[in-house]
N, C-alpha and C positions, 0 to 999 in steps of 0.2 A: 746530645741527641742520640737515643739508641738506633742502632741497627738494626732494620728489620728485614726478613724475608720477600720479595715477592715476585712474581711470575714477569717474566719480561715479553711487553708486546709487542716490540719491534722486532730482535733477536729467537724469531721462532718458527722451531723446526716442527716440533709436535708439541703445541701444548704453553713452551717459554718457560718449561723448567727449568731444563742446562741452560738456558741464558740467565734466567733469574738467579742460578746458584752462581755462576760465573760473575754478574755483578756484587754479590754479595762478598765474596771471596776474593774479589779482583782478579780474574784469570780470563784469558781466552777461552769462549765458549767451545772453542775444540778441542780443549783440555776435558775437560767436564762431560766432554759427549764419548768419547772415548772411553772414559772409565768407565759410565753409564752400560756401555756395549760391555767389555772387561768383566764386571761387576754383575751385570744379568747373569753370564756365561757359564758363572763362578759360582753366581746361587742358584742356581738349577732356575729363575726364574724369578725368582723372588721379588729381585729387583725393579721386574715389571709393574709388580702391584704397588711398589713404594713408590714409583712412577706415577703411576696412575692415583693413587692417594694424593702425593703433591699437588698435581696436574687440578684434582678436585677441589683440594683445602686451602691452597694460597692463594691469595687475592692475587689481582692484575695492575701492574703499578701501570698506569695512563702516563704518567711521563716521560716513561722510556719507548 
């Protein structure tokens, strides 16, 4: 079975991105939210709008 992407409904701060990447990845969702922060910092911003693209384009997995 592949592995897919998707937005986590339970594990969520804005959105259930960093938790959907966090299951996906198998990591503590405080790993992934830290970098997120890190990684904004770094791209002048950037990172917000890849944020927010995510936030838009991946589905919401209902079982989580």
């Amino acid at each position: 079975m592949k592995k897919r992407y998707k937005r986590n409904s339970k594990d969520v701060i804005i959105g259930g991105v960093a938790g959907g990447l966090a299951n996906y990845f198998n990591v503590d969702p405080v790993f992934i939210r830290l970098a997120w922060v890190i990684l904004l910092f770094v791209s002048f911003g950037l990172m917000l709008l890849v944020y927010i693209i995510m936030w838009i384009v991946a589905p919401v997995d209902p079982k989580n």
